[in-house]
C-alpha positions in Angstrom: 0.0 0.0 0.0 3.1 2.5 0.2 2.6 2.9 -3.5 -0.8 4.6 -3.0 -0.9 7.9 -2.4 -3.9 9.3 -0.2 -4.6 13.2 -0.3 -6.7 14.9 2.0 -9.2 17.4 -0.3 -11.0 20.1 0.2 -13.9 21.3 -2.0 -14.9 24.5 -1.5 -18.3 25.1 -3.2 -18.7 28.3 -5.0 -22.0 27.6 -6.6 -25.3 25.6 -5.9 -25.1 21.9 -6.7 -27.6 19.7 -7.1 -27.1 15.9 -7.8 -30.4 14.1 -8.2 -31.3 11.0 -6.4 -33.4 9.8 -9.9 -36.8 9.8 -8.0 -38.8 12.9 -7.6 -40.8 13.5 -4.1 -44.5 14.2 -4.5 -46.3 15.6 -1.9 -47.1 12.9 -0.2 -43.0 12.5 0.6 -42.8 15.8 2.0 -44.4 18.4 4.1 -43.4 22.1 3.9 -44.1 24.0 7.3 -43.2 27.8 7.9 -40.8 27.6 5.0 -39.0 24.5 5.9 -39.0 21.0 4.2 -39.8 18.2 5.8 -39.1 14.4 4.3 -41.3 11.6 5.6 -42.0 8.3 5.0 -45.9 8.4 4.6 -46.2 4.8 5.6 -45.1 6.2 9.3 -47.1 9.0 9.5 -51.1 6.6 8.0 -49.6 3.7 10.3 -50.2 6.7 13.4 -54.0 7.5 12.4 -56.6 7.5 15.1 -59.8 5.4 13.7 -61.5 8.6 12.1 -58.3 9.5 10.2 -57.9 6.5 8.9 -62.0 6.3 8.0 -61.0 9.1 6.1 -57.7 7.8 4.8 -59.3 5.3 2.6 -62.2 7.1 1.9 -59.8 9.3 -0.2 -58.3 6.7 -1.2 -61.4 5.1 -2.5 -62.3 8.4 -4.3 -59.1 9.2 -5.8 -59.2 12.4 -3.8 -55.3 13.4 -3.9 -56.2 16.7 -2.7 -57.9 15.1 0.5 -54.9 13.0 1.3 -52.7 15.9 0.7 -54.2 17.7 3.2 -54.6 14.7 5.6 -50.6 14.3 5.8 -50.2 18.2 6.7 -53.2 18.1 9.2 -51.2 14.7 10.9 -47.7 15.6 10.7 -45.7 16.1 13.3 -42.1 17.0 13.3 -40.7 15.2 16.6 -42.3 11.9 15.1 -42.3 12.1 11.5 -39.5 14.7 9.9 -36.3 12.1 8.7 -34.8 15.7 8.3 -35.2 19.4 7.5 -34.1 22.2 5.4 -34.6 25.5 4.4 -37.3 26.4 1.4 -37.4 30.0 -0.8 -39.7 31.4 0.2 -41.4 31.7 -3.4 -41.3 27.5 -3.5 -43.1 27.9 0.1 -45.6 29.8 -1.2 -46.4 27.5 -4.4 -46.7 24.8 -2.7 -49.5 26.7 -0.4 -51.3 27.9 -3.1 -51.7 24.1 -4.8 -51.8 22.1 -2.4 -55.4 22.1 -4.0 -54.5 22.0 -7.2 -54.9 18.1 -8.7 -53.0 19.6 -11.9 -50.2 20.7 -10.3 -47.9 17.8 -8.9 -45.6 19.7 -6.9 -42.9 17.7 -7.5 -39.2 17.9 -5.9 -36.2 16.5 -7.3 -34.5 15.3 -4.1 -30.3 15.4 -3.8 -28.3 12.0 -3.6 -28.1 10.8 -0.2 -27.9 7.8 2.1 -30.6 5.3 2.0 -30.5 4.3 6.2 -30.0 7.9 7.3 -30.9 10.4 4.8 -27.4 11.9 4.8 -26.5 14.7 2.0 -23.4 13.7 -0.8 -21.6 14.4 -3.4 -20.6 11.1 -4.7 -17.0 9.8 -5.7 -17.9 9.1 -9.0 -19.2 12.9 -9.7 -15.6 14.0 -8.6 -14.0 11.8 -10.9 -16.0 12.0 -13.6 -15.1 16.1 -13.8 -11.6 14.8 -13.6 -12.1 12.2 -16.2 -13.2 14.7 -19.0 -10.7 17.2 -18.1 -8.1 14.8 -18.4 -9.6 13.1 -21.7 -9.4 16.5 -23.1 -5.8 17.3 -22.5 -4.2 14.2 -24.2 -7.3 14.1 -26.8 -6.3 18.2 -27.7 -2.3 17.3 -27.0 -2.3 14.4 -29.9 -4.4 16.1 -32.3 -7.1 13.0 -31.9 -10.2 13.6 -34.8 -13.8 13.3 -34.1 -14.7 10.2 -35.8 -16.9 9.9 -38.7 -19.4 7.7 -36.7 -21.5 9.9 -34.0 -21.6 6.3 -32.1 -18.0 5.7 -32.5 -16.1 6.4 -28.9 -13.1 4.3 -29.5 -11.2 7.5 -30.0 -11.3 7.8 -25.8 -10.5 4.3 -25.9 -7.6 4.8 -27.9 -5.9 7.9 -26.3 -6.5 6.2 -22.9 -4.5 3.5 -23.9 -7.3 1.0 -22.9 -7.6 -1.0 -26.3 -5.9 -4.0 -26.9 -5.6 -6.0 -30.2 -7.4 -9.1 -30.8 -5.4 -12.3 -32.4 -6.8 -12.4 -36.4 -9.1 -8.9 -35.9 -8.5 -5.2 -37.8 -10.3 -3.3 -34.7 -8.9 -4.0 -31.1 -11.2 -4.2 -28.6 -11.8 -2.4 -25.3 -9.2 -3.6 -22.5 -10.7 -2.2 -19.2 -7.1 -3.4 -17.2 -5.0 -1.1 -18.9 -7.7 2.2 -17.7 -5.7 4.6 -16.3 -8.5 5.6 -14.2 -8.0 2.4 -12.5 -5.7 4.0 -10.4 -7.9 6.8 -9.0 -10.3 6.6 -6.2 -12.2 9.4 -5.0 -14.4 9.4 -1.8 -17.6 10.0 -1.7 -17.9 13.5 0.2 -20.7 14.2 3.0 -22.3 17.3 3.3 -24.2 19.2 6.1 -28.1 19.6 5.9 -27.1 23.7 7.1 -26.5 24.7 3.5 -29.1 22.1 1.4 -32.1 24.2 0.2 -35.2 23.7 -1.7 -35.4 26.0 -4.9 -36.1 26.6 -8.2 -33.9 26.5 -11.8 -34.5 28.2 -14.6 -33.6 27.9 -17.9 -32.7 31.0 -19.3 -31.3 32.5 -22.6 -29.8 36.4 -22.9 -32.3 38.8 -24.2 -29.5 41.3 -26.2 -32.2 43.7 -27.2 -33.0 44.0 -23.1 -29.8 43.4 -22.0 -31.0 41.1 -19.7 -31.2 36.7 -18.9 -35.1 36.0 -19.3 -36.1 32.4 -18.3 -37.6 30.3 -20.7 -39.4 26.4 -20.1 -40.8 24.9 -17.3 -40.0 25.9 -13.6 -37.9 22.6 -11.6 -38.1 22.5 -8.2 -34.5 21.1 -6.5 -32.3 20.3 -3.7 -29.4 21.8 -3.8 -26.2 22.4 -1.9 -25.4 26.1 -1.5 -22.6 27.7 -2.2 -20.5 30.6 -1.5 -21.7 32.6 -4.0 -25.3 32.8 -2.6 -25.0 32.3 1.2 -22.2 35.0 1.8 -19.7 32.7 3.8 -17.4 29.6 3.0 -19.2 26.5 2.2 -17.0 23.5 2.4 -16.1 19.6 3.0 -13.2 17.2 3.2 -13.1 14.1 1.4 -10.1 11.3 -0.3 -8.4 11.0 -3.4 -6.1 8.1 -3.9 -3.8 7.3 -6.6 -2.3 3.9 -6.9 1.5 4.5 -8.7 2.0 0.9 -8.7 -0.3 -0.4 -11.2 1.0 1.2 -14.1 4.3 -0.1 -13.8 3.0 -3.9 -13.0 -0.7 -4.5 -14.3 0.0 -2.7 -17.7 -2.1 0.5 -17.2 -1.6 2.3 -20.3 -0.6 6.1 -18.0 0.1 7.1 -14.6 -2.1 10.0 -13.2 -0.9 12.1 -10.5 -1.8 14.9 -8.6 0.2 17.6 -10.5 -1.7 16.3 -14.2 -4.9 16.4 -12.5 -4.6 19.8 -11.1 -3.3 21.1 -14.8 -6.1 19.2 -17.1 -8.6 20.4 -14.6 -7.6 23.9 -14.3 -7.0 24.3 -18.3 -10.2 22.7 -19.4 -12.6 24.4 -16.8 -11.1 28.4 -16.7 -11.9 27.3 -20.3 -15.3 26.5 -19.5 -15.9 29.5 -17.2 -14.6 32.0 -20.1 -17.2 30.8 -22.1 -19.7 31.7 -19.4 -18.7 34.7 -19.0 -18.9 36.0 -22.8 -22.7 34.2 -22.9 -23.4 36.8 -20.1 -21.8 39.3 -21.8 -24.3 41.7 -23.2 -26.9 40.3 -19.8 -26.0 44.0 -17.5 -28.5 41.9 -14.7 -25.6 39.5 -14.3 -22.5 41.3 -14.1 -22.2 41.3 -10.5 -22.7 37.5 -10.4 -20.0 36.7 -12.8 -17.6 39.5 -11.3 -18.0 37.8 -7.7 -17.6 34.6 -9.3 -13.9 35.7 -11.1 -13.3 36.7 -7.4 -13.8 33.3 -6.0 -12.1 31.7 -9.0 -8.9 32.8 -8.5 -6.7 29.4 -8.0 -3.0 28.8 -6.8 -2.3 25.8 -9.2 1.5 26.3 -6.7 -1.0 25.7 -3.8 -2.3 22.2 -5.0 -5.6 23.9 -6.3 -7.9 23.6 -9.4 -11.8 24.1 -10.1 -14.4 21.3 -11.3 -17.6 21.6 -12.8 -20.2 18.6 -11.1 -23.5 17.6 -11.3 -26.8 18.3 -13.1 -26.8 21.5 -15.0 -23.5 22.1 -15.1 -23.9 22.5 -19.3 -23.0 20.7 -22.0 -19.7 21.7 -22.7 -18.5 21.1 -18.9 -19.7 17.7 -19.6 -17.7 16.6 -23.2 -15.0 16.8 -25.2 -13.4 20.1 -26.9 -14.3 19.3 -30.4 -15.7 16.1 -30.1 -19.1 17.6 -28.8 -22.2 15.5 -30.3 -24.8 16.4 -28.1 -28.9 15.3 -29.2 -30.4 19.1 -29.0 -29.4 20.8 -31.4 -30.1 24.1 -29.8 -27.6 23.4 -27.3 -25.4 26.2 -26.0 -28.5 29.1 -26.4 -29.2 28.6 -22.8 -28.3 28.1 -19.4 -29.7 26.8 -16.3 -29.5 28.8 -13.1 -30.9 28.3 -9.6 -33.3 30.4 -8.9 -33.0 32.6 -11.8 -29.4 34.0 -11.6 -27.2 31.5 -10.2 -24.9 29.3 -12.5 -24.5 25.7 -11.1 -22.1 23.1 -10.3 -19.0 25.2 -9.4 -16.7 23.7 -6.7 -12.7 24.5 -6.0 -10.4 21.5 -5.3 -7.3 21.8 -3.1 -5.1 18.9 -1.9 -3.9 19.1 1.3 -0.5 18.0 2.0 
């Protein structure tokens, strides 16, 4: 194990993140109370019902009155017994869910962050981490050797190739994936838990720049989330440890095709994302209403590559060009680029800085 190297990190989140469980929460999942979210597990709260309630529970149930058991579950809820946890709510997402809590059309849905399935605990996972890494890195070697999108939209044996990880099969043109010689073998990243102080239920926007105004107007539907806060909208320093590990001894033994280390990753990820926040500042260019944003964002930017630091880009919305390859970009919309998603109307998302501690 003294060929591993294990690195203490600290990500410092300068933007909201939110990285979805892949279920939404409907109302009868949550409760909001005095502008606070509740989760529950409705199951608890019906098994609790007195005789009436529960004459009353199937009664709606036997109507297909949603709006009754809506209503039932806020009339019976009680925090001490029934709340798994807690966080804050905008106060606009408060008030929409008071005003249809009636409203059979409107489902009220919440797209809930990752987190532990015994103990509801917040996290950004390992794999988000590396994943950033991953496509920064890709990009450097794929711009470095001059690699060509392929002819084929389907065809991704280009990554293959200038990861190393193909090998050629006995009587065959094409060689075939070899998943032992993966560089990325040899990096682990921890899984990183967060505090439920700075989660938050709000809204994203999708929203293109009105030149003529000189303005971001939001376009599409309104998505209620969970996300992590960051520095950027709560005023004071939001972050968490977690691990990286890099195995050195692999390459030299178990024929990985390139040794990683901390230096490369803090260079590919630094290159490819001050790329990526260039090109959101010039799409908020000529938008006057978000010039203060992006200026206090270039203030928390600033990086000391000397100081073991670099910035990612993680989780949903962070944009298609955070999330692929310089000039290899295929993505299915063909509008892509025009817009951008930010939380709750002004916001960009999925900003963290990365430092390794020593």
């Amino acid at each position: 194990m003294d060929n591993v190297k294990t690195y203490k990190v600290k990500y410092q989140i300068l933007t909201p993140v939110h990285i979805g469980a892949g279920q939404d929460l409907s109302p009868f999942d949550y409760v909001i109370v005095n502008e606070m979210f509740h989760r529950i597990i409705v199951d608890e709260l019906i098994s609790s019902l007195n005789q009436e309630q529960l004459r009353k529970f199937y009664t709606f149930v036997e109507d297909g009155n949603i709006t009754g058991l809506r209503n039932l579950i806020v009339e019976n809820f009680n925090e001490e017994k029934f709340s798994k946890y807690k966080i804050k709510v905008f106060p606009n997402i408060a008030d929409k869910y008071k005003r249809n809590l009636n409203n059979i059309n409107n489902q009220l849905l919440i797209s809930p962050f990752v987190r532990t399935t015994d103990d509801f605990k917040p996290y950004i996972p390992g794999s988000s981490i590396k994943g950033a890494i991953r496509t920064a890195i890709i990009d450097s070697i794929v711009q470095s050797k001059g690699y060509k999108p392929p002819e084929s939209p389907g065809n991704n044996s280009w990554e293959l190739e200038a990861m190393g990880a193909l090998s050629q099969r006995k009587g065959k043109d094409e060689p075939k994936p070899d998943i032992s010689k993966d560089p990325f073998r040899t990096l682990k990243v921890s899984d990183v838990f967060i505090s439920n102080d700075v989660m938050a239920i709000g809204e994203v926007l999708n929203a293109r720049v009105d030149e003529k105004k000189g303005r971001v107007t939001t376009v599409g539907i309104q998505m209620i989330k969970e996300v992590l806060l960051g520095q950027i909208n709560t005023g004071k320093i939001v972050e968490f440890e977690g691990e990286i590990r890099i195995d050195e001894f692999l390459p030299s033994v178990r024929g990985v095709a390139r040794e990683l280390n901390k230096d490369f990753i803090i260079q590919c990820c630094n290159e490819f994302y001050n790329d990526e926040f260039k090109r959101e500042q010039e799409f908020y260019e000529l938008a006057l209403d978000m010039h203060d944003i992006i200026d206090r964002m270039r203030s928390l930017f600033r990086v000391n590559q000397n100081e073991n630091e670099c910035v990612i880009r993680v989780g949903r919305f962070s944009g298609v060009y955070a999330v692929t390859i310089n000039n290899f970009r295929n993505p299915h919309n063909r509008k892509w680029g025009n817009t951008r998603n930010l939380f709750e109307g002004k916001y960009p998302m999925g900003w963290v800085k990365v430092k390794f501690l020593e």
